[in-house]
Backbone as a chain_set.jsonl record, in Angstrom:
{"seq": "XXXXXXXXXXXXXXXXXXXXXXXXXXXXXXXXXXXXXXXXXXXXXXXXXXXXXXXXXXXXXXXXXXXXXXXXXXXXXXXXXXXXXXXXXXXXXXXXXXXXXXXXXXXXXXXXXXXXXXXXXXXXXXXXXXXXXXXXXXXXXXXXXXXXXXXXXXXXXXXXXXXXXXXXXX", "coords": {"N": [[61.413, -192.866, -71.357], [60.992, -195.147, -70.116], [60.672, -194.181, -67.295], [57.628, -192.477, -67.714], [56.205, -195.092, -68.05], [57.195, -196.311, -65.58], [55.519, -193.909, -64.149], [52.473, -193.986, -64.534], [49.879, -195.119, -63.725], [46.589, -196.323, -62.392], [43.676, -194.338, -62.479], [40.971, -192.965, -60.862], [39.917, -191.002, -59.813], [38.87, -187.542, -60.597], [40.035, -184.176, -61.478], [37.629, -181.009, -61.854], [39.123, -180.38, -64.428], [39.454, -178.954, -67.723], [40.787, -181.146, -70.132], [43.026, -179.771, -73.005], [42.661, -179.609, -76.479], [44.785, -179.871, -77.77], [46.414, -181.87, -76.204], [44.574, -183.764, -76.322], [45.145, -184.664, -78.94], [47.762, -184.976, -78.724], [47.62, -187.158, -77.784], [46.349, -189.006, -78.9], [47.64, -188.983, -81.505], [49.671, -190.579, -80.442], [48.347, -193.225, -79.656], [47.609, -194.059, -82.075], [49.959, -194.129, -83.508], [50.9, -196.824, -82.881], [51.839, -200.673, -83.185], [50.478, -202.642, -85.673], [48.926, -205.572, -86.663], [50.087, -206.864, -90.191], [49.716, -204.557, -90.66], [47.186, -203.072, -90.871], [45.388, -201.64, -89.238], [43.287, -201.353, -87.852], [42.036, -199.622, -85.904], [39.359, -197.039, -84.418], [38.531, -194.396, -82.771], [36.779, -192.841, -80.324], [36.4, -189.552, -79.268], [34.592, -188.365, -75.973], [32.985, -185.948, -74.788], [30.902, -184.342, -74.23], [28.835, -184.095, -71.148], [26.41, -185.871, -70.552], [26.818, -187.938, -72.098], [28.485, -188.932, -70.744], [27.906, -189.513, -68.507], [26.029, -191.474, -69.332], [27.598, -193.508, -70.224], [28.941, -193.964, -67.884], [26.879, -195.994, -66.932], [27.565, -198.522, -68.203], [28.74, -200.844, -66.615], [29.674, -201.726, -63.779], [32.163, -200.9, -63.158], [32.366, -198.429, -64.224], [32.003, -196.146, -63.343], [32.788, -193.859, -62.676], [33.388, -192.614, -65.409], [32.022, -190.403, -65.239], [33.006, -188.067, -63.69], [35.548, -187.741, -65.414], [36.983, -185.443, -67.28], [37.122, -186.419, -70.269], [36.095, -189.067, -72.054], [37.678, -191.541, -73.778], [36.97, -193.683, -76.21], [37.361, -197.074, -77.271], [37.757, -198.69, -80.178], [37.484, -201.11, -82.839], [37.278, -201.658, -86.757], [36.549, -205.174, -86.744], [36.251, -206.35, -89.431], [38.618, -206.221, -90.812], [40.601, -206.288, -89.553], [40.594, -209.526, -88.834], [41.358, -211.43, -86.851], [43.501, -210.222, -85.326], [42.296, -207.636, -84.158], [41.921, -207.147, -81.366], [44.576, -207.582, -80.35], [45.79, -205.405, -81.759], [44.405, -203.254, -81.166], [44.808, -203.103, -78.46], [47.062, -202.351, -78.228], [47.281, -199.992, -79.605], [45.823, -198.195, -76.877], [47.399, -198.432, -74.901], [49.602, -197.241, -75.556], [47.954, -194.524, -75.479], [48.015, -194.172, -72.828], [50.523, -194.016, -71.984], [51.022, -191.658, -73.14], [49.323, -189.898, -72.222], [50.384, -190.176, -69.354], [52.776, -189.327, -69.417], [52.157, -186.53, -70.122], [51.319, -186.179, -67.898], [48.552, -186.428, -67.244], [45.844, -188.008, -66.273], [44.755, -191.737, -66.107], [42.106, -194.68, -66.645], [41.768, -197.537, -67.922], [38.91, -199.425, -69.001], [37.735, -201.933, -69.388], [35.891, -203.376, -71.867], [34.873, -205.541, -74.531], [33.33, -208.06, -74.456], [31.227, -209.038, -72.934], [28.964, -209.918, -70.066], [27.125, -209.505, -66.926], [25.618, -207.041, -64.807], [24.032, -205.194, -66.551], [21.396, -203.669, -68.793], [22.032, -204.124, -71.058], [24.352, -206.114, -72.907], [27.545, -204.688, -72.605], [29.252, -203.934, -74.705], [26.97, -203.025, -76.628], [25.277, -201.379, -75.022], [27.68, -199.456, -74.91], [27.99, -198.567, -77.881], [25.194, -198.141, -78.432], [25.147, -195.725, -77.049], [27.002, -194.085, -78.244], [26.071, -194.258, -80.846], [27.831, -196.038, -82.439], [28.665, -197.683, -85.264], [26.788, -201.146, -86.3], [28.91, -204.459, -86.608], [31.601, -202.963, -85.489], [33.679, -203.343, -83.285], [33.69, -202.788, -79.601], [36.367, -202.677, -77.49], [37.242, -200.953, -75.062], [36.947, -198.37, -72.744], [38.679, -195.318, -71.945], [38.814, -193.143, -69.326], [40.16, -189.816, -69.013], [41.659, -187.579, -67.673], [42.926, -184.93, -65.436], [44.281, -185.743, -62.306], [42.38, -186.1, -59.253], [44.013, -186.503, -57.022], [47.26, -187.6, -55.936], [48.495, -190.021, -57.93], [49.392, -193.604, -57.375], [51.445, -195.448, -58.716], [51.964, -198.812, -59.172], [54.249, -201.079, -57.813], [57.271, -203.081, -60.443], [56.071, -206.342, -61.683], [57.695, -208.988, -60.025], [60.998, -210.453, -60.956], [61.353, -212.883, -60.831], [59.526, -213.492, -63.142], [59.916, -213.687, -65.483], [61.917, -215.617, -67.466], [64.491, -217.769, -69.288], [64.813, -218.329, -71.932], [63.594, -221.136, -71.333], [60.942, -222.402, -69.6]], "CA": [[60.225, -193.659, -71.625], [60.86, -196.01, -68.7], [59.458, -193.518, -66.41], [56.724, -192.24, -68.038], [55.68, -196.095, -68.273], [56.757, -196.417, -64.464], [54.705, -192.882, -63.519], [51.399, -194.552, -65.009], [48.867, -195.415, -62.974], [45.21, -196.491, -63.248], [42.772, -193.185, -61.759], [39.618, -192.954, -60.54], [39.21, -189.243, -59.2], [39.522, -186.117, -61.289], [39.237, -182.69, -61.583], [37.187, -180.935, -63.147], [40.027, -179.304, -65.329], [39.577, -179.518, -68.617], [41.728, -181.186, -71.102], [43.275, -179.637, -73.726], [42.316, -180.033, -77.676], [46.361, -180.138, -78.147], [46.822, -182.751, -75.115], [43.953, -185.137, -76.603], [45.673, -184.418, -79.676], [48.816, -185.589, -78.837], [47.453, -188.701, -76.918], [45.64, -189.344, -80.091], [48.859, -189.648, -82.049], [50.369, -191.599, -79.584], [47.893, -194.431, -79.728], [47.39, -194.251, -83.721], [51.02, -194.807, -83.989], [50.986, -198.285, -82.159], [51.702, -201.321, -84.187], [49.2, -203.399, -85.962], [49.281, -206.669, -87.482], [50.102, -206.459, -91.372], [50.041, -202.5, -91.067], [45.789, -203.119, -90.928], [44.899, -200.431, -88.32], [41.653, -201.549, -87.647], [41.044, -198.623, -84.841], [38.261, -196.402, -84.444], [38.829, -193.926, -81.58], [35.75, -191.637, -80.534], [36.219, -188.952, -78.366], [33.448, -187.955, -75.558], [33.649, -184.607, -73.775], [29.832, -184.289, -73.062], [28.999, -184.329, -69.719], [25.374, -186.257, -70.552], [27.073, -189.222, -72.638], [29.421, -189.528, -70.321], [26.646, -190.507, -67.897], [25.295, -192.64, -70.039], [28.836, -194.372, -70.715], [29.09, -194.741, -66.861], [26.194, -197.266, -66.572], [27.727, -199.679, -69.029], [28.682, -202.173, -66.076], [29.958, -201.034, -62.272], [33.45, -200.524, -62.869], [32.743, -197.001, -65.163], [31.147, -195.158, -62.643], [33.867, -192.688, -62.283], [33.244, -191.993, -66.293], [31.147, -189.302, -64.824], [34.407, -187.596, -63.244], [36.631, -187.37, -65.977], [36.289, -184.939, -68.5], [36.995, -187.181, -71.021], [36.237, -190.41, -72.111], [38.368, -192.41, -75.29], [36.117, -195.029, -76.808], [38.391, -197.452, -78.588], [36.908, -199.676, -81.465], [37.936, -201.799, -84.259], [36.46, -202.73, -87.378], [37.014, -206.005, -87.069], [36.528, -207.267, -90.607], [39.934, -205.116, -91.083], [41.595, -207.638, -88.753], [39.065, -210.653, -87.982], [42.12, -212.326, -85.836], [44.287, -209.756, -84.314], [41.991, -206.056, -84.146], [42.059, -207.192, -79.713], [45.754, -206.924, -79.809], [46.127, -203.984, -81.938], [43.587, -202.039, -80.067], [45.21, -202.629, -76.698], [48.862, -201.938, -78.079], [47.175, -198.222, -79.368], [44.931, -198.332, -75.4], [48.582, -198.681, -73.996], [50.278, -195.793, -76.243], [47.5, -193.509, -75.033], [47.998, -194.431, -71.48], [51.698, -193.838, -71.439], [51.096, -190.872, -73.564], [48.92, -189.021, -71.073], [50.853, -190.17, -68.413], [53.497, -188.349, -69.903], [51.451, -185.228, -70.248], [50.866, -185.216, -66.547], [47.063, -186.691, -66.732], [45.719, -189.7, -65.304], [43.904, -192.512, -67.56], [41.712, -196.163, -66.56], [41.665, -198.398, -68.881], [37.903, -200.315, -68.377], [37.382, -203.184, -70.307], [34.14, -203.49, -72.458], [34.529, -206.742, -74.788], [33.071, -209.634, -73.989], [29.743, -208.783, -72.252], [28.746, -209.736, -68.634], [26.133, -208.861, -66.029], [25.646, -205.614, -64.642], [23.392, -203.864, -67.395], [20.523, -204.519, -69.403], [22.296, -204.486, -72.602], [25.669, -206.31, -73.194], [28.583, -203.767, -72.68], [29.698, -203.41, -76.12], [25.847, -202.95, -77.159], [25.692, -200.341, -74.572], [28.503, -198.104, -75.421], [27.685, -198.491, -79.425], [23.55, -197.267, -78.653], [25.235, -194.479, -76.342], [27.258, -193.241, -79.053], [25.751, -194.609, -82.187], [28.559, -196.978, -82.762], [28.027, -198.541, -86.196], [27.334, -202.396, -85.891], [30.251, -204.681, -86.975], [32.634, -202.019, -84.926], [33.365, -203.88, -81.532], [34.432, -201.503, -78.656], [37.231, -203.045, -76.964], [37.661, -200.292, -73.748], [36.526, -196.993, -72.634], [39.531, -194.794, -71.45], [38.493, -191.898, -68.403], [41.022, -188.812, -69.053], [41.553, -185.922, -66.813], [44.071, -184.29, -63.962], [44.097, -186.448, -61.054], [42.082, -184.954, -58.166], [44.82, -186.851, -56.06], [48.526, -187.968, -56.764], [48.276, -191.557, -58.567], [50.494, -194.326, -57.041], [52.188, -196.349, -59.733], [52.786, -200.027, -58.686], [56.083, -201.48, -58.432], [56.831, -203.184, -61.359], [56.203, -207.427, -61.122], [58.757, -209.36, -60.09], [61.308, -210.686, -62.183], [60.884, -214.702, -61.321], [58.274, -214.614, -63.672], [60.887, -213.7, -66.589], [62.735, -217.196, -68.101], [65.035, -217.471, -69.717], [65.381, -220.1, -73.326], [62.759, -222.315, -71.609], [60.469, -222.387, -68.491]], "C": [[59.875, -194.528, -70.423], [60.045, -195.154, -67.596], [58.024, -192.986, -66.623], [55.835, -193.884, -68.182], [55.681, -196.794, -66.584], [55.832, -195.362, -63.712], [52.842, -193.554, -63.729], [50.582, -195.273, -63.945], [47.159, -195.607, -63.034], [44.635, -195.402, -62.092], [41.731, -193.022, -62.07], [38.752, -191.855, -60.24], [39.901, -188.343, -59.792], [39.271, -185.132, -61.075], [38.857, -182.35, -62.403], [37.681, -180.17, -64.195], [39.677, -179.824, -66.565], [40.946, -180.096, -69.444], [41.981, -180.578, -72.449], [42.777, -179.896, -75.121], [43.673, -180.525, -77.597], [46.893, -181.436, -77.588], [46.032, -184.097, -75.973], [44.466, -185.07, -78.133], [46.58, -185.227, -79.589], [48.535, -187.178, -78.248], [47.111, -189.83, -78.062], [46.416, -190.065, -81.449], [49.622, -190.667, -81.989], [49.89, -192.995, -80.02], [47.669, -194.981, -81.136], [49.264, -194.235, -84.142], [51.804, -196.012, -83.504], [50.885, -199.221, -83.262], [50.62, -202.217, -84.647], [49.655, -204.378, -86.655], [48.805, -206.738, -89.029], [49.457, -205.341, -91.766], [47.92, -202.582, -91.056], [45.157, -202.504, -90.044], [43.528, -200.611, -88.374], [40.746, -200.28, -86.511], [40.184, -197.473, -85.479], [38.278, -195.31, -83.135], [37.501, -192.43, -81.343], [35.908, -191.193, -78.963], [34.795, -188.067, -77.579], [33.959, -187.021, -74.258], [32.21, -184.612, -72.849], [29.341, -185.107, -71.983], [27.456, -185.622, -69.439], [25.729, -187.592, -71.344], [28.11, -190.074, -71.868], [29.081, -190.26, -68.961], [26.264, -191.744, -68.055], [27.093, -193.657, -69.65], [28.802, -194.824, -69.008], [28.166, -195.93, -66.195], [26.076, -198.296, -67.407], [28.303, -200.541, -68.143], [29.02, -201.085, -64.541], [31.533, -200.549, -62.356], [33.294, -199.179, -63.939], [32.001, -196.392, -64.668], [31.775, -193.6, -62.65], [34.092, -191.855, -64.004], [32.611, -190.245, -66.245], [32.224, -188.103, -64.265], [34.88, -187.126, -64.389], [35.813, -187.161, -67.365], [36.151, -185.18, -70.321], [36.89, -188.259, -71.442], [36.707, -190.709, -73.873], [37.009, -193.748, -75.222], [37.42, -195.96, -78.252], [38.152, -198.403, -78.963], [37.602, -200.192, -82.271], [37.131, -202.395, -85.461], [37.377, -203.744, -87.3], [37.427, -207.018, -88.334], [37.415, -207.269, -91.027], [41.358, -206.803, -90.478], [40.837, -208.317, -88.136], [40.593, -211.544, -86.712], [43.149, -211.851, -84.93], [43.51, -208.103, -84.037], [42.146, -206.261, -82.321], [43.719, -206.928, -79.843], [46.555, -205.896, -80.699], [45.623, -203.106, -81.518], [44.162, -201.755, -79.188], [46.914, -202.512, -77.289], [48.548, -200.004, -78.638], [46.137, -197.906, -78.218], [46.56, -198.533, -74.656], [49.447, -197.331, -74.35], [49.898, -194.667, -75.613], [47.633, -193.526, -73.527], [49.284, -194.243, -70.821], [51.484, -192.136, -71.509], [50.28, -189.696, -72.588], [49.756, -189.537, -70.155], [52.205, -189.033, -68.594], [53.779, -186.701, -69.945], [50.768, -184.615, -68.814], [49.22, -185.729, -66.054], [46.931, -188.054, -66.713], [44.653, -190.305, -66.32], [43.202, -193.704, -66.213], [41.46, -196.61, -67.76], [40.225, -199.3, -67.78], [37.518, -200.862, -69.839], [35.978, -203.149, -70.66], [33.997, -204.841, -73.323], [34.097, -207.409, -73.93], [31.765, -209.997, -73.118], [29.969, -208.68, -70.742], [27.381, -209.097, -68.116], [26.124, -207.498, -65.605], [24.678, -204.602, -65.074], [22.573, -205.042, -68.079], [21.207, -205.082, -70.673], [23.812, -205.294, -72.57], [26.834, -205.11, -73.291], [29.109, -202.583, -73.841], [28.085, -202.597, -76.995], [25.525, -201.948, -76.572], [26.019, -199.342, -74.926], [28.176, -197.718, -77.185], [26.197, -197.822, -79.526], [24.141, -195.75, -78.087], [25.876, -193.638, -77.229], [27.08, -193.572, -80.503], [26.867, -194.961, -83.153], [28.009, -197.735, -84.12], [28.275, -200.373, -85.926], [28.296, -202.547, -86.854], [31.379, -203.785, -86.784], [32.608, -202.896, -83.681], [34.227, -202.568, -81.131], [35.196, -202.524, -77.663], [37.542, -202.516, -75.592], [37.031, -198.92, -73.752], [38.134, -196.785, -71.92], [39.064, -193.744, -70.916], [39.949, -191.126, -68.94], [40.825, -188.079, -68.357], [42.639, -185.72, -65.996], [43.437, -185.394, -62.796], [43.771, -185.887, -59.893], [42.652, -185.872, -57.041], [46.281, -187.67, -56.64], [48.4, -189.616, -56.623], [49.839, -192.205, -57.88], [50.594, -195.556, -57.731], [52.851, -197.608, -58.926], [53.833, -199.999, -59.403], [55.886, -202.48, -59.853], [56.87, -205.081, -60.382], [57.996, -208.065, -60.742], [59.713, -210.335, -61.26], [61.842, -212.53, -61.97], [60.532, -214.705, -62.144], [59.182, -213.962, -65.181], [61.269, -215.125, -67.084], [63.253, -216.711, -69.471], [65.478, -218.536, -70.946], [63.408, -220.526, -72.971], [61.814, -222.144, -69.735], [61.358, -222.739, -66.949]], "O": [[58.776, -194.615, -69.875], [58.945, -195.476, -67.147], [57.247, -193.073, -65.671], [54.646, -193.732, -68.465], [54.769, -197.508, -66.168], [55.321, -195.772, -62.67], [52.107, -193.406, -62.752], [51.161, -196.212, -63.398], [46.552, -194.903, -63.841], [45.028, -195.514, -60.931], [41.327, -192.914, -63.228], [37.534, -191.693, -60.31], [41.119, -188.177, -59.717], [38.244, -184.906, -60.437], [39.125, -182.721, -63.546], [36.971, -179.404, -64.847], [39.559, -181.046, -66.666], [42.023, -179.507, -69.36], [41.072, -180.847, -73.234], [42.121, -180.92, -74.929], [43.76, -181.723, -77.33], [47.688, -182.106, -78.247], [46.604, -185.153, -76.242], [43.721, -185.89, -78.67], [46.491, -186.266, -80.243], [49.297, -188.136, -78.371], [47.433, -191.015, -78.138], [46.131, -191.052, -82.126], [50.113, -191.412, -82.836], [50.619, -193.815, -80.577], [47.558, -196.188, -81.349], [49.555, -194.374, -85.33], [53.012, -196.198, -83.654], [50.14, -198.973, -84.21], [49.793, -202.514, -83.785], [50.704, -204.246, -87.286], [47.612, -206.702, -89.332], [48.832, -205.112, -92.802], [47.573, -201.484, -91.491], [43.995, -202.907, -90.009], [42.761, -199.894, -89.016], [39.546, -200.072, -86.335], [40.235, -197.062, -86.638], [37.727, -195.944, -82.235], [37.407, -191.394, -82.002], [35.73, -191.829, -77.924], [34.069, -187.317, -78.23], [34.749, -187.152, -73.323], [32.074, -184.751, -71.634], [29.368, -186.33, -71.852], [27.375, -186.205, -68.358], [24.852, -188.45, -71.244], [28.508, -191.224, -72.053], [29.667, -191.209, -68.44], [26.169, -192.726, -67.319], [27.293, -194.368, -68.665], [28.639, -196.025, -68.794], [28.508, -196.635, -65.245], [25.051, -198.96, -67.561], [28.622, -201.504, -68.841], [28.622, -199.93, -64.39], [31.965, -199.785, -61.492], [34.35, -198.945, -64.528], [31.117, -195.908, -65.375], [31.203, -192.51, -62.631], [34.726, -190.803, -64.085], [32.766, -189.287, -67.002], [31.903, -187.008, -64.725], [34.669, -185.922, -64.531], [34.97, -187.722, -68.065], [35.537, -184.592, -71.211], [37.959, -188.818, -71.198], [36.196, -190.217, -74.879], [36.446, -194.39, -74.336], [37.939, -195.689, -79.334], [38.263, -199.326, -78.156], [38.635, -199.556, -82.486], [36.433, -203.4, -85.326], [38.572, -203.641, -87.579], [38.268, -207.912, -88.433], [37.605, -208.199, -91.811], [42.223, -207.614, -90.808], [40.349, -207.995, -87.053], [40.225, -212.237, -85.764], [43.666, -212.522, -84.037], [44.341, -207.279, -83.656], [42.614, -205.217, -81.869], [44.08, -205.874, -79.318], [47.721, -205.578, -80.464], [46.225, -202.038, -81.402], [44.301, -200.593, -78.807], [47.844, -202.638, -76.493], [49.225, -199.039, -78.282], [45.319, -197.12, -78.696], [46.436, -198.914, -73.493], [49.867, -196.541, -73.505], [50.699, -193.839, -75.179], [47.156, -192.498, -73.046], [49.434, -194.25, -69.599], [51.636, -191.383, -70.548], [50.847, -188.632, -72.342], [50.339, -188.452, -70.165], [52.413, -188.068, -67.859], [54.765, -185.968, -69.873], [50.169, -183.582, -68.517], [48.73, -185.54, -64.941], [47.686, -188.969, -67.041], [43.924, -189.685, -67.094], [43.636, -193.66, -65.062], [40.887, -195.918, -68.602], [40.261, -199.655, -66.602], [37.164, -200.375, -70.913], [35.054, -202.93, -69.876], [32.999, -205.476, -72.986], [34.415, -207.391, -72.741], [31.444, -211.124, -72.741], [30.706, -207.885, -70.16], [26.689, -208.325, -68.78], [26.827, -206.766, -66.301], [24.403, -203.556, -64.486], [22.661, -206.269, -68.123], [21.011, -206.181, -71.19], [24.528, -204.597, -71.851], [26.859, -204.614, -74.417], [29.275, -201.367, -73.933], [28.215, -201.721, -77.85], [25.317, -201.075, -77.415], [25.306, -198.392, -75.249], [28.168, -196.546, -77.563], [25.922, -197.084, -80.473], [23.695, -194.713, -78.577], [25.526, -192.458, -77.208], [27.908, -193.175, -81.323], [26.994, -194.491, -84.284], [26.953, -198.362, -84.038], [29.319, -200.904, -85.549], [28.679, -201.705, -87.665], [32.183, -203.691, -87.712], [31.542, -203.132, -83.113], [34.954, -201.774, -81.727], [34.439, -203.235, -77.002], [38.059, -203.316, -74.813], [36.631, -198.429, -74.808], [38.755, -197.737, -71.447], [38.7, -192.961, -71.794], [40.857, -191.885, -69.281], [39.653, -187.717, -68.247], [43.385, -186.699, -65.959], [42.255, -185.683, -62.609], [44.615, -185.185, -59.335], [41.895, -186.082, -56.094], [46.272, -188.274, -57.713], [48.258, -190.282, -55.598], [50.941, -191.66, -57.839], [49.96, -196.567, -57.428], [53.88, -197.562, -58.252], [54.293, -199.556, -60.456], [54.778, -202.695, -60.344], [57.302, -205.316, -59.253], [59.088, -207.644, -61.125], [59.194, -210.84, -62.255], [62.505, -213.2, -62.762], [60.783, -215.76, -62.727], [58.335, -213.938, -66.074], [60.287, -215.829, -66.85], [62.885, -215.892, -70.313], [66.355, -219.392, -70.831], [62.42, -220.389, -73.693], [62.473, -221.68, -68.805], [60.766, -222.693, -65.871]]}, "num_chains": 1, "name": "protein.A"}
């Protein structure tokens, strides 16, 4: 597990290989068996293959340009009414599953942040990705995830250092 969590890397350039049904399959598992607070699985996970939404998805701010690249994009949502106080950190603990879980499988992931708005676009981020794929409101979208083969070998930072560990007490 340790390696597959040190092989991981965030990627920007793909090929245009496709992925698998079986592969987004298993990635799929991966992240839907991440824990949630009081078992309330608030995710929503919509997969986008076409090549014309995935356009669209790349002019939801400047950092998802490269959506256009990879032949898949994860959309990962929560109803929040499900979990009004923790669906952000059960999303990103199944957005971490899928990110080992392809790494695992050999293909390269980014994680790009979409809560919380920002400049960049006409519409708010989340408002964005929800018109591009007819997101129902009260669903927030938490991240887009790029999928694909790496059209170059990904270099996995070291990990931090371990000052910033403590130990009892600061």
């Amino acid at each position: 597990m340790l390696e597959a969590i040190a092989q991981r890397a965030s990627v920007r350039s793909y090929k245009p290989d496709p992925v698998s049904d079986e592969e987004i399959q298993t990635i799929l598992e991966a992240a839907l068996h991440a824990p949630s607070a009081n078992n309330a699985r608030p995710w929503h996970i919509v997969v986008v293959r076409d090549e014309a939404r995935r356009q669209q998805l790349s002019g939801v701010h400047r950092w998802a340009s490269f959506c256009t690249q990879s032949p898949v994009v994860l959309i990962f949502c929560a109803e929040e009414s499900c979990s009004p106080h923790w669906w952000i950190e059960d999303l990103s603990a199944a957005v971490e599953n899928a990110l080992i879980q392809a790494s695992a499988l050999g293909l390269g992931t980014c994680w790009i942040g979409i809560r919380g708005g920002g400049p960049g676009h006409a519409l708010r981020p989340e408002e964005h990705v929800r018109k591009v794929c007819d997101i129902p409101a009260g669903i927030r979208v938490l991240a887009l995830v790029t999928l694909g083969y790496p059209a170059d070998s990904p270099r996995a930072k070291q990990p931090g250092p371990m000052d910033n560990v403590h130990d009892e007490t600061w």
